[in-house]
Short mmCIF file of the C-alpha atoms (twelve columns), coordinates in Angstrom:
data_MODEL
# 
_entry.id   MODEL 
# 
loop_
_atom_site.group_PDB 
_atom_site.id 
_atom_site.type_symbol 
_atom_site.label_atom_id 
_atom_site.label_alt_id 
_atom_site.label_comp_id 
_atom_site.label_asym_id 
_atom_site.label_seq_id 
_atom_site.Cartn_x 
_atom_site.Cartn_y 
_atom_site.Cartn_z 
_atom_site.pdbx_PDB_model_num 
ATOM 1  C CA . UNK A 1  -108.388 31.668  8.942  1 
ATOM 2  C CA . UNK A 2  -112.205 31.978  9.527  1 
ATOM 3  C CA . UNK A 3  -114.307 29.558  11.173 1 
ATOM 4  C CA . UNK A 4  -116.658 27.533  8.571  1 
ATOM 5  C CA . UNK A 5  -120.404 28.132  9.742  1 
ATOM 6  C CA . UNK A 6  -121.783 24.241  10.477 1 
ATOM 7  C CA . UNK A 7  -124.952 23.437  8.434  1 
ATOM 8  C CA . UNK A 8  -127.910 22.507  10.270 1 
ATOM 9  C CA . UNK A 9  -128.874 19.919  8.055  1 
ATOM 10 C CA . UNK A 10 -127.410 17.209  5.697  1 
ATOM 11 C CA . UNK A 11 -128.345 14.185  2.824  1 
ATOM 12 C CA . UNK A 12 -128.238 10.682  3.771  1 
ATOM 13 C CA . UNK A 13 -129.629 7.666   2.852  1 
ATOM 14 C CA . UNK A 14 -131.599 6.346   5.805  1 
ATOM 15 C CA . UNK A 15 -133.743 3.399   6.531  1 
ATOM 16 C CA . UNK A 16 -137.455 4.478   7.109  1 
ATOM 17 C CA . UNK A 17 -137.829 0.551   7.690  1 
ATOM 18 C CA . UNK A 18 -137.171 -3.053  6.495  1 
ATOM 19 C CA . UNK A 19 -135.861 -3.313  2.919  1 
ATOM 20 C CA . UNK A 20 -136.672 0.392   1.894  1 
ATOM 21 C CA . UNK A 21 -134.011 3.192   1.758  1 
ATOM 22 C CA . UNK A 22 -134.224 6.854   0.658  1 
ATOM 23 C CA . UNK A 23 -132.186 10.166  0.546  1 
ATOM 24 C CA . UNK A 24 -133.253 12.666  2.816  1 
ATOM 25 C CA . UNK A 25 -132.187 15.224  4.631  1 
ATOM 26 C CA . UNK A 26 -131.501 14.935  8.180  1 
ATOM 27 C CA . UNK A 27 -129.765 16.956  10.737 1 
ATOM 28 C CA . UNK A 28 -126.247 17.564  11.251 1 
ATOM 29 C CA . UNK A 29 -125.382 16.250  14.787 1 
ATOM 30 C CA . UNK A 30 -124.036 18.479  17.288 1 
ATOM 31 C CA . UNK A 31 -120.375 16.995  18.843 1 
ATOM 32 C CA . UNK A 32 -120.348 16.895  22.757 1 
ATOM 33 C CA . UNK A 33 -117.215 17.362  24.402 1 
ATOM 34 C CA . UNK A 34 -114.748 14.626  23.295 1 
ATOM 35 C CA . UNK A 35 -116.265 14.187  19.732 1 
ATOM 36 C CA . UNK A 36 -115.629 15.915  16.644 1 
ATOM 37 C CA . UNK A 37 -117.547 16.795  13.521 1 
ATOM 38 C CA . UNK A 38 -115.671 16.153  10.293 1 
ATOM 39 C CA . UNK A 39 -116.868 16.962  7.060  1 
ATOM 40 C CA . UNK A 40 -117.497 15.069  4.367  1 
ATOM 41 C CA . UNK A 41 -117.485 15.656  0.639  1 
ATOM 42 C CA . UNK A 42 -118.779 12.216  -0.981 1 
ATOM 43 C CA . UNK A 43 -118.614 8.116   0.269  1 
ATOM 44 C CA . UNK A 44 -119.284 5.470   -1.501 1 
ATOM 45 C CA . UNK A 45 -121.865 3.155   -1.639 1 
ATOM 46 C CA . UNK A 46 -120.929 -0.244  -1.693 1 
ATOM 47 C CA . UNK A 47 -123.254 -3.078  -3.378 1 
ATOM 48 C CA . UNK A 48 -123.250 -5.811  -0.552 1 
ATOM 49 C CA . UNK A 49 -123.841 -2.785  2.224  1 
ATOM 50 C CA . UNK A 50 -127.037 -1.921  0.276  1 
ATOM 51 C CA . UNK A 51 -127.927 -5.681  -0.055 1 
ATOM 52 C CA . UNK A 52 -127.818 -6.284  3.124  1 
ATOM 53 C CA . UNK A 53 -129.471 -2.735  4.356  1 
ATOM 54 C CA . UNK A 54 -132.330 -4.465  2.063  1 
ATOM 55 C CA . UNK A 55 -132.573 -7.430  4.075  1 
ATOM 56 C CA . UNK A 56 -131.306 -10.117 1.138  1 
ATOM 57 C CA . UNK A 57 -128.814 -11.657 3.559  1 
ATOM 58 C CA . UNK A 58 -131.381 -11.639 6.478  1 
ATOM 59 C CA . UNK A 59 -130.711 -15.604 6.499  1 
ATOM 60 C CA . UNK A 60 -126.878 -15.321 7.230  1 
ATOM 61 C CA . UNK A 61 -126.782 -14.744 11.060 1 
ATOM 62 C CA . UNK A 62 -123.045 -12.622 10.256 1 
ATOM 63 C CA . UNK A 63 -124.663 -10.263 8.303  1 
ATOM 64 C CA . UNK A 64 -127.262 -9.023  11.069 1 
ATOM 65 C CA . UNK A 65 -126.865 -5.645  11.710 1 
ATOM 66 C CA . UNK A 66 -129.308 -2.650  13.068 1 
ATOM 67 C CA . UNK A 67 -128.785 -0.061  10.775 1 
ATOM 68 C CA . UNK A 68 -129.687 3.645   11.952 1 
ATOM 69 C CA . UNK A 69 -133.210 4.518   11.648 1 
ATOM 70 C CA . UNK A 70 -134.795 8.061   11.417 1 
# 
């Protein structure tokens, strides 16, 4: 079986900053030894995960998280 070339870049939907999200494409990282790279067709996106990426449960200590940015 042949070895699948690894793209150099891939869509996401990142977090230029507070409240706004967009697709883009970003790079594909590069495993170091001890990681692996597995590929992914499709994921869902879940309502609340969006809510809160958009700051609406900035109030709720719980839901504080620091979400990846570009």
């Amino acid at each position: 079986m042949e070895k699948a070339a690894i793209p150099e870049e891939q869509w996401a939907v990142i977090s230029p900053s507070k409240g706004k999200l967009q697709v883009a494409k970003i790079a594909v990282p590069k495993p170091v030894s001890g990681q692996i790279l597995i590929k992914v067709d499709s994921a869902p996106l879940n309502p609340s995960d969006l809510y809160c990426m958009k700051g609406f449960y900035d109030e709720f200590d719980i839901f504080r998280f620091n979400y990846p940015q570009p």
